[in-house]
N, C-alpha and C positions, 0 to 999 in steps of 0.2 A: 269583232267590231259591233256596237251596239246599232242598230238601226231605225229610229223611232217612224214606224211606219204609220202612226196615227197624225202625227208632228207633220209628214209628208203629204197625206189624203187631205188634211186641212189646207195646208198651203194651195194645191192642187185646185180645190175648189174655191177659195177665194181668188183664185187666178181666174177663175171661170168670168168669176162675177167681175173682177176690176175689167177683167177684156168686155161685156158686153155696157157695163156703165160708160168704160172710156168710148167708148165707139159711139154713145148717145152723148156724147158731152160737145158742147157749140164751141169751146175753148181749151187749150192746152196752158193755160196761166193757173199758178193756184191764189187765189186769192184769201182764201179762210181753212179756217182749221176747224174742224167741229170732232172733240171728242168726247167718248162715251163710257160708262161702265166702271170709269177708273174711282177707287176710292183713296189709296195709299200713291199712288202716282200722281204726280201733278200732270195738269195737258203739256206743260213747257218738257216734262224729260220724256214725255211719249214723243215729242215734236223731236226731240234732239235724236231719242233711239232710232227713227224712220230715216231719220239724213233727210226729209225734206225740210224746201224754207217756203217763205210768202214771195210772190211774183218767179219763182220757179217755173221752168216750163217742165213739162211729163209728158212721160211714154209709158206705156205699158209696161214697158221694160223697168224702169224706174220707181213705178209704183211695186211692182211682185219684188223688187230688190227692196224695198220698203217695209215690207211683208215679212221676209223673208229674215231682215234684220230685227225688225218687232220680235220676233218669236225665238230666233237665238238669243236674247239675253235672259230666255227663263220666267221672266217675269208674269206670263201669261199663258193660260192654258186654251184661250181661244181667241182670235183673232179677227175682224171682218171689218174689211177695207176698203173704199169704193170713192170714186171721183164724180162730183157730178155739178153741177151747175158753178163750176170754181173752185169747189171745196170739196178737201180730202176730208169723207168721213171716215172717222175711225173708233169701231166699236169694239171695247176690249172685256176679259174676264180674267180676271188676274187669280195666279198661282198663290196660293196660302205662304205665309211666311213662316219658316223652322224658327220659333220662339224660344224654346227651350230643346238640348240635347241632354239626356242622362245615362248614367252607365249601372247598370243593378246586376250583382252576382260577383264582384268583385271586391275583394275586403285589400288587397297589398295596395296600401297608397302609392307607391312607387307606378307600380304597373296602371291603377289609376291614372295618375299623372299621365302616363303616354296615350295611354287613351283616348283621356280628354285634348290631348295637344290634336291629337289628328279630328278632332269633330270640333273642336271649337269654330274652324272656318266656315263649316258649316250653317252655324246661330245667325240669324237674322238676314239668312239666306231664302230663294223661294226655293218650295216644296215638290222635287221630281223624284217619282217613284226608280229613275237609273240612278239619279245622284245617291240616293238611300242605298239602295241594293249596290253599289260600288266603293260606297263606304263602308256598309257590311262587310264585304267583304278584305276592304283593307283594315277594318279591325279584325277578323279571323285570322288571318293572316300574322297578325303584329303578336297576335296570343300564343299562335302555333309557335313562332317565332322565339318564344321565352320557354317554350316545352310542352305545354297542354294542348299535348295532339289530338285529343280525340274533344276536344270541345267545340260546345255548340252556341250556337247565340240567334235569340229570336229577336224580328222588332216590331216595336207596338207604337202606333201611332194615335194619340189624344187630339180629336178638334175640340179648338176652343171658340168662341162666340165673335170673336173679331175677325175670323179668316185667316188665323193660324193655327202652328199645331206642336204637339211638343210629341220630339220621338223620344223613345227608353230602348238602349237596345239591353238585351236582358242574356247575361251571359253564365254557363252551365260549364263549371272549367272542365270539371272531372279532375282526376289524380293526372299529373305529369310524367310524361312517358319520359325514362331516364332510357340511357345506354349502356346494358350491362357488362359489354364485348364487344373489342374490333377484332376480326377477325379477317385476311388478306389470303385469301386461295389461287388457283388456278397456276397455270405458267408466269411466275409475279418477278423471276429474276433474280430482284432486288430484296433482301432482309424486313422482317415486319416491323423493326425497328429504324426504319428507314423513312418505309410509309408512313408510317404512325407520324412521324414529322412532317409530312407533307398535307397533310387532311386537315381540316378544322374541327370536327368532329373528337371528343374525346371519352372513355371511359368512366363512371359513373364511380367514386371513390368516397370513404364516408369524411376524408376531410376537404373534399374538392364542392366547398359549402358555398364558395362567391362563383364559380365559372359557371356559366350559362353551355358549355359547349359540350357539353353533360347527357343535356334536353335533346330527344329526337327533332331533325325539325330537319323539313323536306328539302327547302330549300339549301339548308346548309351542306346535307346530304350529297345533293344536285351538286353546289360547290365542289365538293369532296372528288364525287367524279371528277368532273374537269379539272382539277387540280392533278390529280394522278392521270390523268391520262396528257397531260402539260407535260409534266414530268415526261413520263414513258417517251411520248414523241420526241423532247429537246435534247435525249437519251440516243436515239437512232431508231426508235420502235414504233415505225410511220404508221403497222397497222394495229395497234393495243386495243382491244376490245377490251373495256371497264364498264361492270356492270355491278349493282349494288341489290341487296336484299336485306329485311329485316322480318323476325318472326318474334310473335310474343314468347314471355318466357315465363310470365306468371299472372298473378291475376294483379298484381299491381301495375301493370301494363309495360313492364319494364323490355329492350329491344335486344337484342343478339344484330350488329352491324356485320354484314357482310360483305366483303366487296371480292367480287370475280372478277379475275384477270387475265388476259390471253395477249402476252407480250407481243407475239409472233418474233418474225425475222429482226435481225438488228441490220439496219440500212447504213448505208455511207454517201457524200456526193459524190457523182460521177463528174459529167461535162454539164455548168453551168452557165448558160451565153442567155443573153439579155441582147433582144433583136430589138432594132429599132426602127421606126418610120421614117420613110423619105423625107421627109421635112427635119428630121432632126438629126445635128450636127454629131458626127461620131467622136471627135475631140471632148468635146464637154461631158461624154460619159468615161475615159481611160481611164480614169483613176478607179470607178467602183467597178470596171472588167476586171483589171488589174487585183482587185480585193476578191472577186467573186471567183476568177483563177485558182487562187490559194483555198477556195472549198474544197478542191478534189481530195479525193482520199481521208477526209474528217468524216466523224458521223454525222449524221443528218437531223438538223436542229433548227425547229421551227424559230425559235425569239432569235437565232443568227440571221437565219432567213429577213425573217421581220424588220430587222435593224437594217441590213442593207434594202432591202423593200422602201422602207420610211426615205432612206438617203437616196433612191432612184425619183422617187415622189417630188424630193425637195430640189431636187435637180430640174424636174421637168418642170414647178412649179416658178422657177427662179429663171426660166426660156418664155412665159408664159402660156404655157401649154396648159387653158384651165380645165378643158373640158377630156379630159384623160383621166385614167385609173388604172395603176398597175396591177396584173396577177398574173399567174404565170401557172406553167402544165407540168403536171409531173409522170415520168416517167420509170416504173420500177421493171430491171433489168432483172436476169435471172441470178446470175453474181452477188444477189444483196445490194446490188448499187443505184442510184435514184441520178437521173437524166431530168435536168429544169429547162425549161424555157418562160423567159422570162418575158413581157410584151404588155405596152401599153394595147388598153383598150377605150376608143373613144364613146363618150357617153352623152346624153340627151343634153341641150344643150337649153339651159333656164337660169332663169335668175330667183332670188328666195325674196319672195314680198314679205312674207308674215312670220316668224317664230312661236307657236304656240307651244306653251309648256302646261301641261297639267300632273295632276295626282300631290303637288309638293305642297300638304298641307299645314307642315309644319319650316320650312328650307324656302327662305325670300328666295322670288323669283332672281337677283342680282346673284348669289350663288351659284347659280346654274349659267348664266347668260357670261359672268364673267370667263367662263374654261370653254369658250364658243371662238373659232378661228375664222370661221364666217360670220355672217352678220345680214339682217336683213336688209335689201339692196344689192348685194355683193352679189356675183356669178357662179352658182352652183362647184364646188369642187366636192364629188366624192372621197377625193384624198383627205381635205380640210373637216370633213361633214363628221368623216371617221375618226379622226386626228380628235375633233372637236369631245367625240363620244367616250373615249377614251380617257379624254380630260373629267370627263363626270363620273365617271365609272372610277376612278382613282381616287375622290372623293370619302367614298367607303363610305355613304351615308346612305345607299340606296338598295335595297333588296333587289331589285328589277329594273331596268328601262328597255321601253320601247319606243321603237318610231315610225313615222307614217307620212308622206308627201304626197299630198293632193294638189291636184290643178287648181290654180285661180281660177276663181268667175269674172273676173275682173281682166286678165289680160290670159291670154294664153301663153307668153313667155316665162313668166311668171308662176312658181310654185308654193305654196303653204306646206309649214314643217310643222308635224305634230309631234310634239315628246311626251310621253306618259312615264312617270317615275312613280315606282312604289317606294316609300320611303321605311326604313326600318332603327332598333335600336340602335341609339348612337352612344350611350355611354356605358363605363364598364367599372366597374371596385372587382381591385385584384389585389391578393395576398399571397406570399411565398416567403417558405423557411429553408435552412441549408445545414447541414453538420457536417463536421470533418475536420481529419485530421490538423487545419489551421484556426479553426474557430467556428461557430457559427456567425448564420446570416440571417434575418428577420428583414423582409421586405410588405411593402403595401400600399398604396394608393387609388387614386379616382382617375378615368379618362373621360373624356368628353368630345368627340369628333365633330359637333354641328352646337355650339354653344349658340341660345337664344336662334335658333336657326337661320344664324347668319354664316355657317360653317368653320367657324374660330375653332380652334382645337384646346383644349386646357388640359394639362396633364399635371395632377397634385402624388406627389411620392415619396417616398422617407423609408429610409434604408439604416435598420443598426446593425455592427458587426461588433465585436471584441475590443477593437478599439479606435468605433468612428461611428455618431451618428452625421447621416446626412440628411436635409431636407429641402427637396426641390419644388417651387410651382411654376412652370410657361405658359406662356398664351402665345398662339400659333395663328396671326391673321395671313390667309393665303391671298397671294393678289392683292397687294396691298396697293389700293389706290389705283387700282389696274396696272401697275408697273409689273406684273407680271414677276415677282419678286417676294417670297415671302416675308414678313414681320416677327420678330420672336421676342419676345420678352421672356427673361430665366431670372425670379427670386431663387434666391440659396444661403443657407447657413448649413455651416460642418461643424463638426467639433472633432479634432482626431488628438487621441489620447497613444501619445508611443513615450509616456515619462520612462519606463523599466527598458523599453529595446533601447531608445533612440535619446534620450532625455529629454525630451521636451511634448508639451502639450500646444495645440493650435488651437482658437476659436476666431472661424471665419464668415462671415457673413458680405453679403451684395447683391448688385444686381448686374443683366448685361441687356441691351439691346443689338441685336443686331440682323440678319437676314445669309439667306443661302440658296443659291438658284443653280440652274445647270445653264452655263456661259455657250459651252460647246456640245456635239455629243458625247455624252459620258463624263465630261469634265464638267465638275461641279467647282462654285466659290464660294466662299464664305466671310464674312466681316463682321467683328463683334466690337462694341466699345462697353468697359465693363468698368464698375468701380466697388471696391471690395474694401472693411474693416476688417484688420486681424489682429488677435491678442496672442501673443505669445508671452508661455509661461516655460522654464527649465527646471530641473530639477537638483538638488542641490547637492548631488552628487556632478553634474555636468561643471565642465571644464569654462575657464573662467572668460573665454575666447565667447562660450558657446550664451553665459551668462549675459554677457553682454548686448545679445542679442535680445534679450527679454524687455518686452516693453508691449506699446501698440504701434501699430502700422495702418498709413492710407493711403489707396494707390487707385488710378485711373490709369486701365488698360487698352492697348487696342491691339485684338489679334483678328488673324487675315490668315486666310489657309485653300488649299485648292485639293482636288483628289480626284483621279483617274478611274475610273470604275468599267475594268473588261470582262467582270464576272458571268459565268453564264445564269447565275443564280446569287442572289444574299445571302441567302441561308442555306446551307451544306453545298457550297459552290464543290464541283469538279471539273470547273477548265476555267484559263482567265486569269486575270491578276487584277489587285486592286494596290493604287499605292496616294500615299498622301503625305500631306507636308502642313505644317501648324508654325504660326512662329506668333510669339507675344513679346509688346515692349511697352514700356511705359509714357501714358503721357506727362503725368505726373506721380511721383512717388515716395515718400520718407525711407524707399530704397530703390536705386535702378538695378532691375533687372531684368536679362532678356532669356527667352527660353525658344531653342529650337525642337522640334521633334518631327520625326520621318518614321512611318511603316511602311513596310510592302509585303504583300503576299502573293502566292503565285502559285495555281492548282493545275495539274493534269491525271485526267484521267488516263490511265492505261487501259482498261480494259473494266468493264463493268467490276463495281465494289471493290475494282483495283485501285486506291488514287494517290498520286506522289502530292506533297504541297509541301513547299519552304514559304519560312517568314523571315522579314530583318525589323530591328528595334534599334531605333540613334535618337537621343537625347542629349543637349546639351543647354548648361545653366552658367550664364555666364555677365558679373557683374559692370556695369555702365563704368564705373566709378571705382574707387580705392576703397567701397567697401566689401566685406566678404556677404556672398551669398543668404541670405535668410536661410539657416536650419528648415525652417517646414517647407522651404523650396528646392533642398537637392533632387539630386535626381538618385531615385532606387529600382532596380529592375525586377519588372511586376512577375509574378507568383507561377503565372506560367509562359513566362519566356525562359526560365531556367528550374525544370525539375531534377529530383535530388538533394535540393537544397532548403532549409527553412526561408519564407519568406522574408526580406529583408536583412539574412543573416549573412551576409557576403560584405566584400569592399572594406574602405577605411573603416576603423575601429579607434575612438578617441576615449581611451582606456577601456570600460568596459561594454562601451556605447557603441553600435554602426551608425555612424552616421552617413553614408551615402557619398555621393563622390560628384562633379560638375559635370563628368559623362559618362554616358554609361551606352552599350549595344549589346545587343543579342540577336543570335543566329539559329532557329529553329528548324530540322527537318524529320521528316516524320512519312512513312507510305503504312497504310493500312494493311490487315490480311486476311482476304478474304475469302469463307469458305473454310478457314480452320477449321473451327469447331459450326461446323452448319447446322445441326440439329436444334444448338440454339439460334433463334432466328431473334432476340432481343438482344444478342450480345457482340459487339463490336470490337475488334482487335484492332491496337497498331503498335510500331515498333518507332524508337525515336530517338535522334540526337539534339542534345541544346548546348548551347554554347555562349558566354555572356562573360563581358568585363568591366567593373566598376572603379574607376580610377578618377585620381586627382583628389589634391584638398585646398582649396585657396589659401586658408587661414593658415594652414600649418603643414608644408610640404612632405614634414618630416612623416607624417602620419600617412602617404599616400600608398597604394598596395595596388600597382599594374600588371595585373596578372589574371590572363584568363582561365576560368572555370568551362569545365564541360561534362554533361553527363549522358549516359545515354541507357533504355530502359524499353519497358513494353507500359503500354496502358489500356484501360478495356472501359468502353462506356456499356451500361448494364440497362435497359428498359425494365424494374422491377416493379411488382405490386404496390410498395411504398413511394415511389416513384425513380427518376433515372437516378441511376448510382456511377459516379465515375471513380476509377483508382486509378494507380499508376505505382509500379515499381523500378527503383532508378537507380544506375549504380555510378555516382562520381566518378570519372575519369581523371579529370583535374583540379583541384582544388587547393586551398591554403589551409594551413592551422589554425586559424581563428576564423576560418569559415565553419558554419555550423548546418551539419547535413542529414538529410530527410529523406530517406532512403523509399518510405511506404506514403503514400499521401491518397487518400480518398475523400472522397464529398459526394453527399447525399440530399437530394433539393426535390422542392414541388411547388407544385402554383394551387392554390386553393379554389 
């Protein structure tokens, strides 16, 4: 914490002197204002910064609070104050004004650009040697940030003739330290191909030209730990010591990433009880005993933990119990087994006058204030304060936050919040290619997480395969209008070309608005209203039904969907299910049609890099009206809910065409095996059944073909130098004669 002890010695002695003027003064009234020294300030905003007015009475007390406000707003590097025959006099010497900020030693406009964004608040600011050296430092920072670790940056400061000054801060990159190696030692458990998914942190590739995650950089590093040591704990490995190293490896400064690992023991719950205080009623907690019962004998997982933690908060928050905070003791038995106790703790008891936010030099203060569950006024709740912290930390625009509560001067129930954010890159161009056995895939786009830093999200991206280009741009307003509710807007044009499989070509364009929040916990909603142009073209081989269909189409949609989310993780989940439900229908359309669709998924882990998971897939297309379905809208079962078989080559077939069927389901299950082949530590095994049926024809019954397919196979995803490789070999169990089967399937992809 910075301490300006000269800032302090000053005020200190002008206290001296208001105390021995006020004590000579015949009157406590002020009648005049007499100021001095000022050139760029008017006397009226030196009157306004002091908080005094004309016929005011004074105290000592109220003059050093006068004082003391003069010199927080910066404006002044000397201050001298004194009451005397009526009149406040006040003599000032004012702080130089930052006239110009420049950046020297930097040639990439880009990185320019961010640069400038964080010191332009600065301009026509006054001149303090900590504001300087704190922005130095959050431009060091912001450099390290992009990869040029070992850079340095001087600043010079230019007085000019009016009492300002122009800084240059003058920047020395040096070469950027990449990452040659990740490399995962110690007692790690878990496959290196594993971790490497969980890190942000990634290897240094000669066509990996757009990722920034390339570049050393400390703090991402820092990340990286906590990330894997996230993992390790939500895993049962309460005590994982994760520690990180890098050593040069050449003279281009390039890193060898290391990370040491020491799992230790793997924990389980034992007896979980949640004690409670005399004051509070044991009924209104039965239901999360009842949940926290059912820990026994699972591993021991902190975001479980957390989740009912949160629902114990919300319970006591909802009794009004504001001034509590739960945590609770852990206790490791010799069995491998972990003893909770769980127990409110009550806490100082204040109320929050003031919200101070700093460092967000680029991110409107409204950004930050909107994801705040308190509020100044409100009564202290450390549950809400954390709750609140969280909310900004989810943001993902922030390198750092910190926070700080001081006592008011003003009342003693009352406390002041200080939050310091460092604020970090928020945008990103990313590109990735794919081959394999079904075609290739060419991907690319822009992100933007803090657009004009109002925190909008925009996501621009275009995707071609063999035969579909797509093109999507959103904007993603959070909190819209405080409703606590996101805003989405999605432009999109397709074009999917299946003249030779399917007979017919699509070109689609529109737009959708709509929003998607979490209702309950874990249950999320969604509502979209959408309106789409489609041209549809056949080929002149297609059957005279399918002809028919050829023309343009417009259609105003509204889909609405809900989804369950008991993951313990997103990405590589192993325990939990996630299921959801989508349905669309038309408000208006030159075709009605409605579409349901349902997944589910459902993981368990058995034992470390042991894990069972089944999926289900239902789709159904089904027309308002007496006409048949639009071709570009059946329904075809996607590429890997049934391997074995060429995509889209299953189901009705209208001569030499598949055309898809109005429903279609698939039935996935698959356990991994782990430890096979261990030596390789990038390469992943599992063994798999699928199962899928595509039935029905509207238009023409006779063509329908009810009959389930099933294969079942092994598949291996490969972490290679070129990047991940997956295959899979599949041997059809069931099948038709005009299904057409794919026995070898691989795909080979990277992100640039």
């Amino acid at each position: 914490m910075f301490i300006n002890y000269n800032l302090i010695k000053k005020i200190s002695l002008n206290f001296l002197m208001i105390l021995f003027f006020f004590k000579n003064a015949y009157s406590d009234i002020i009648n005049n204002f007499n100021i001095t020294g000022n050139e760029r300030i008017s006397d009226e905003t030196i009157i306004i910064f002091s908080e005094l007015s004309l016929k005011e009475k004074v105290d000592d007390n109220k003059l050093n609070s006068a004082l003391i406000k003069l010199y927080t707003t910066d404006y002044f590097k000397n201050v001298v104050l004194n009451f005397k025959n009526n009149t406040v006099n006040i003599e000032v010497d004012e702080n130089p004004i930052i006239q110009n900020i420049r950046i020297e030693g930097v040639k990439n406009k880009t990185i320019l650009n961010e640069l400038n964004k964080i010191t332009q608040k600065q301009e026509k600011s006054p001149f303090l040697i900590n504001t300087i050296n704190q922005q130095k430092d959050f431009l060091i920072n912001a450099i390290k940030n992009l990869g040029y670790y070992n850079a340095e940056v001087k600043v010079e400061t230019l007085d000019n003739l009016n009492n300002s000054v122009d800084i240059a801060y003058k920047f020395n990159l040096n070469e950027r330290a990449m990452i040659s190696n990740v490399e995962f030692k110690g007692n790690k458990i878990f496959k290196s191909r594993k971790l490497r998914n969980i890190i942000k942190s990634e290897e240094s590739k000669f066509w990996k030209f757009l990722s920034s995650n390339k570049y050393l950089n400390e703090n991402r590093v820092k990340l990286d730990e906590q990330l894997l040591k996230k993992f390790y704990i939500n895993n049962g490995y309460y005590d994982v010591d994760v520690k990180s190293s890098f050593a040069t490896l050449s003279k281009k400064g390039n890193f060898n990433l290391i990370f040491l690992i020491d799992a230790g023991k793997k924990y389980y719950f034992n007896e979980v009880k949640l004690l409670l205080p005399g004051d509070f009623q044991d009924e209104n907690f039965d239901k999360i005993n009842k949940k926290l019962n059912k820990l026994k004998g699972k591993k021991y997982s902190s975001a479980k933990l957390e989740k009912y933690l949160i629902e114990i908060n919300k319970l006591a928050l909802q009794k009004e119990f504001m001034f509590v905070n739960t945590e609770y003791e852990v206790n490791k038995l010799d069995e491998n087994l972990i003893d909770l106790n769980i127990f409110f703790k009550e806490i100082e008891k204040f109320y929050v006058e003031r919200i101070d936010i700093l460092g967000n030099f680029i991110t409107e203060e409204k950004v930050l204030r909107n994801k705040f569950i308190i509020d100044e006024g409100d009564p202290y709740s450390e549950i809400l304060f954390n709750k609140s912290l969280d909310n900004i930390k989810s943001l993902g625009i922030f390198g750092s936050l910190e926070t700080n509560i001081e006592d008011s001067p003003n009342n003693k129930s009352f406390k002041i919040i200080e939050i310091n954010v460092e604020e970090k890159p928020t945008g990103e161009i990313f590109a990735g290619a794919g081959a394999g056995s079904s075609g290739t895939n060419i991907s690319a786009g822009i992100k933007e997480k803090n657009y004009l830093g109002k925190g909008i999200n925009l996501d621009t991206n275009i995707n071609i395969s063999d035969d579909q280009i797509k093109g999507i741009f959103s904007v993603i307003s959070p909190n819209y209008r405080n409703s606590d509710k996101d805003l989405r807007l999605v432009l999109e044009s397709a074009e999917v070309d299946l003249i030779s499989a399917s007979g017919y070509k699509s070109s689609r364009t529109g737009f959708s608005v709509g929003t998607q929040f979490e209702q309950y916990t874990d249950l999320f909603l969604n509502l979209d209203f959408s309106t789409y142009y489609e041209k549809l073209e056949t080929s002149k081989d297609a059957s005279s039904i399918k002809k028919k269909q050829e023309g343009d189409y417009f259609e105003n949609l509204l889909s609405y969907g809900f989804t369950i989310n008991k993951l313990d993780r997103n990405f590589q989940p192993s325990d939990g299910y996630l299921s959801s439900f989508n349905q669309i229908f038309p408000i208006y359309s030159d075709e009605g049609t409605i579409t349901n669709r349902y997944t589910f998924s459902s993981y368990k882990s058995i034992k470390d890099n042991f894990i069972l998971s089944g999926k289900l897939f239902m789709k159904a297309v089904n027309s308002l009206d007496d006409e048949n379905v639009r071709v570009s809208k059946r329904v075809y079962i996607p590429s890997n809910r049934l391997r074995g078989f060429e995509s889209g080559k299953i189901g009705p077939k209208d001569g030499s065409q598949f055309i898809g069927g109005n429903y279609g389901t698939a039935v996935n299950l698959s356990v991994n095996l782990p430890n096979i082949i261990s030596e390789y530590e990038n390469l992943d095994l599992s063994v798999f059944i699928d199962a899928a049926n595509l039935w029905h024809v509207d238009y023409d019954q006779s063509l329908d073909v009810d009959s389930l397919r099933s294969s079942t196979g092994i598949s291996a995803n490969w972490f290679t130098p070129v990047g991940p490789l997956s295959f899979s070999y599949s041997i059809p169990l069931k099948s038709e004669s005009s299904d057409i089967e794919e026995k070898f399937r691989f795909q080979i992809g990277t992100s640039f």
